[in-house]
N, C-alpha and C positions, 0 to 999 in steps of 0.2 A: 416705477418699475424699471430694473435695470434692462440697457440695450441687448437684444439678441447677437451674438457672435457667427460671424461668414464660421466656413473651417479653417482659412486661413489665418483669421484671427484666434483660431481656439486653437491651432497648432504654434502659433506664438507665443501665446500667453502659457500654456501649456510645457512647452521645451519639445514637442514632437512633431515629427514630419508629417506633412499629410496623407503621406503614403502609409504609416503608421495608424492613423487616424481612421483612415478608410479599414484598416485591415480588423482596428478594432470595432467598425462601423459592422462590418462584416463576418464578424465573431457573436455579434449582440453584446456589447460590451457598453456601449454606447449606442445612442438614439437622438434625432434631431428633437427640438423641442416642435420646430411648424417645416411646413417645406412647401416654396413659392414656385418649385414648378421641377421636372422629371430629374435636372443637375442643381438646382439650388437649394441649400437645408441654413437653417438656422439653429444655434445649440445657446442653450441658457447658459450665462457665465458658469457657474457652479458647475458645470461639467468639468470648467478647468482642472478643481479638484480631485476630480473623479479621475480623469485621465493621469494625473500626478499618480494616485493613490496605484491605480494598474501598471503604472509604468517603475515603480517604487517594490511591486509586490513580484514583478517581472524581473526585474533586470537583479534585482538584490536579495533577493529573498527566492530566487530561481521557482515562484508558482507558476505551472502551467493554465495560460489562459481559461480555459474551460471551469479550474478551479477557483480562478481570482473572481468568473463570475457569480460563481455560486456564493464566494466571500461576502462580496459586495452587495448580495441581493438579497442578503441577510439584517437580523433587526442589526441596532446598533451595537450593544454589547456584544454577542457574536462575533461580529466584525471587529471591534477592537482584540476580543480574545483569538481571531484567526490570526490578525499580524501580529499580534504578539509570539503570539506561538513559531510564525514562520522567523519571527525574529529572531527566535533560539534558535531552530532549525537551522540557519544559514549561520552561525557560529560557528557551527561543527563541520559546514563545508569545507573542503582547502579549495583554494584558487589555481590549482592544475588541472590542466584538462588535456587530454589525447584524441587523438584522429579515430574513425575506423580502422583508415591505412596503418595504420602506429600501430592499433593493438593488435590485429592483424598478423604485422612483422612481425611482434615481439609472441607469438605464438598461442594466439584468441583463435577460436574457429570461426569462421564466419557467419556458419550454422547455429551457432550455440548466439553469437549477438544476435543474428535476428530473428531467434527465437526468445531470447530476454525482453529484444523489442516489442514483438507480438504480446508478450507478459506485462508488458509495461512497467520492468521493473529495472531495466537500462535502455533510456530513450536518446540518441544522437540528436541534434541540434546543429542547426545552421547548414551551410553548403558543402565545411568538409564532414559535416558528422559528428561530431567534436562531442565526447564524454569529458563531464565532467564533475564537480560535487559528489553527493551518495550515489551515484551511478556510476562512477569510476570507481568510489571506495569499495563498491559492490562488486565489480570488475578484476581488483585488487585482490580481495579476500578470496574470490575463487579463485583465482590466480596461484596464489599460495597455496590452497588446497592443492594445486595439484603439484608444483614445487615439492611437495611434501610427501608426496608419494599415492594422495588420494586421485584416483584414476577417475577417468570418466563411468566409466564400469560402476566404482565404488559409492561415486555421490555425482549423480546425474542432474544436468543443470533440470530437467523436466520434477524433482523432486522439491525442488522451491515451492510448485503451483501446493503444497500441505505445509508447505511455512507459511504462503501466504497466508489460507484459508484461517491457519490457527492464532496470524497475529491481529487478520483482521475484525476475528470480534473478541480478543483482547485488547484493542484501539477503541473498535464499538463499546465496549461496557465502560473501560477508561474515558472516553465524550461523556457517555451517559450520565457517568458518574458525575462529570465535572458539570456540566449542564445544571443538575438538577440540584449538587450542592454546594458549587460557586457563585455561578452566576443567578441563582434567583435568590443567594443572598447576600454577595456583595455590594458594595457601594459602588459605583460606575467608576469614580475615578481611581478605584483602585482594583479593579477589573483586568488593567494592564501586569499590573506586578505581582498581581496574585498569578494571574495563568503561568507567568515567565517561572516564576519558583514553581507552579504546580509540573509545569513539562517538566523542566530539568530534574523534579523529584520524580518523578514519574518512570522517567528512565533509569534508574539508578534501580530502582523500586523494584523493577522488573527483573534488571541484571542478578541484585540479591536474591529475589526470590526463584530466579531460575537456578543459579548456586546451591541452595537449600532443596530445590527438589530432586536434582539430578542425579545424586547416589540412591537417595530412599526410593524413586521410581526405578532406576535401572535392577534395584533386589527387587521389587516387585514383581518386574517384568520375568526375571531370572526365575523366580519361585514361581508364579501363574505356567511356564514353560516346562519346569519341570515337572508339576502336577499333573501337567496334560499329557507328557510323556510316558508319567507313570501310568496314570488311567489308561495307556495306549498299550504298556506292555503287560496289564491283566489280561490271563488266558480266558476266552469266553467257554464257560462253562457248555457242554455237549446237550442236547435237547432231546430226549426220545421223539418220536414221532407217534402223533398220537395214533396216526393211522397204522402204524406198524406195530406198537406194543398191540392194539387191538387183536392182529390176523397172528401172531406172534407169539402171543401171550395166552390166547386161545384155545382150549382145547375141548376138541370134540366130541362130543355128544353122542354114544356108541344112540346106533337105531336100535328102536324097539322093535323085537319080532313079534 
C-alpha cells in the first residue's frame, strides 16, 4: 500500500501551494483520505492527479471551480468528454483581458457589469476584476452594439436573461443528444476526438441553421402581425338588445270592453 501524503507533500508533488490546496479543501474539491487529529490530514498519492487535473481545467481551460467539481465527480467517459470539450472551448479564447477600471473608462456602465455579473454571464476574476476570454468577447460585442448606434433603449442588456433561457435548452437537448448517441457508443479511447469534432461541428451547426431560419421566421412573424391587425380593424357587427326589440317591437293589445 502506498504512503499516505502530509499536504505539504501533496502540494509538492502536485505544483500547488498550500494555500491553494486548503482553498480546494474548502471548495470540496478534494478530501483527506484519514485525519490524525483537528490540523493533521493525510491524502492518498492519487490525489496528486486530481489536483493536476483541477489545476489544468482552472488555469487553462478558464472552468469555474464549482464546475470542475461536478466534472470530476463524473463517471469516466464524462469526464474525459467534459475536458475535451473545454479543450475547444479555450481555443477560441484570446489571451487579453481588461480591468473593471478599464472598461469602465472606455465607456461600460458600471450598472450594466454588475448586472451581467449577477447574470453570470461576465464574471471578473482576481483583485483587479480582470475580464477576460468569452466574458470580455461578450463585453466586446455589446460594446459594438452600441458603437453602432443600438442604444440602450433599443437592445437592453436585461434582454439576454431570453437568450439565455433559449440557448440553454438548445445546449440541454444538444448534451442530450450527445450522451445518448456518443458516448454509450463509442469506444473509450476514442471518446476524446469524437467530442472535440462533435463541439466544433456543433457550433457551426447552429450558426447555419440560425442563417436559414432567420428570414423564413421574420415573414412569419410579419404575416401572424398583420392578420392580427386585420381581425382588429373588422367593424364589430351591432347587436339588438334582446330586451329592447321585445318592449319595441311590441304592440299592444287594444283592451277588450
Amino acid at each position: 500500500m502506498e504512503a499516505l501524503l502530509k499536504i505539504a507533500e501533496l502540494a509538492e508533488r502536485s505544483g500547488v501551494s498550500i494555500a491553494t490546496l486548503k482553498h480546494y479543501l474548502r471548495e470540496g474539491l478534494i478530501e483527506p483520505t484519514k485525519k490524525t487529529g483537528r490540523t493533521m490530514s493525510w491524502y492518498h498519492p492519487r490525489t496528486v492527479a486530481r489536483v493536476k487535473t483541477i489545476k489544468e481545467l482552472q488555469q487553462r481551460q478558464f472552468l469555474p471551480l464549482d464546475l470542475i467539481k461536478r466534472t470530476l465527480d463524473s463517471p469516466p467517459d464524462e469526464l474525459t468528454a467534459a475536458t475535451a470539450i473545454a479543450g475547444v472551448l479555450a481555443k477560441h479564447r484570446g489571451t487579453r483581458s481588461l480591468t473593471r477600471a478599464e472598461l469602465v473608462e472606455r465607456g461600460v456602465e458600471a450598472r450594466e457589469l454588475d448586472w451581467l455579473a449577477g447574470a453570470r454571464l461576465a464574471v471578473p476574476t482576481g483583485p483587479e476584476q480582470d475580464y477576460s476570454g468569452d466574458d470580455l468577447a461578450l463585453l466586446q460585442t455589446l460594446g459594438a452594439a452600441r458603437k453602432a448606434g443600438i442604444s440602450p433603449a433599443m437592445l437592453p442588456f436585461e434582454i439576454l436573461r431570453d437568450y439565455l433561457a433559449a440557448l440553454q435548452r438548445l445546449v440541454e437537448v444538444e448534451l442530450q443528444m450527445f450522451r445518448a448517441g456518443v458516448l454509450t457508443r463509442a469506444d473509450r479511447h476514442a471518446v476524446p476526438g469524437l467530442t472535440t469534432a462533435a463541439t466544433e461541428l456543433s457550433e457551426r451547426l447552429v450558426v447555419l441553421l440560425r442563417r436559414k431560419l432567420l428570414l423564413p421566421t421574420l415573414q412569419r412573424v410579419i404575416e401572424e402581425d398583420r392578420s392580427v391587425e386585420a381581425s382588429r380593424a373588422v367593424p364589430r357587427r351591432r347587436v339588438r338588445s334582446t330586451r329592447k326589440s321585445s318592449v319595441l317591437g311590441h304592440r299592444r293589445t287594444p283592451a277588450k270592453r
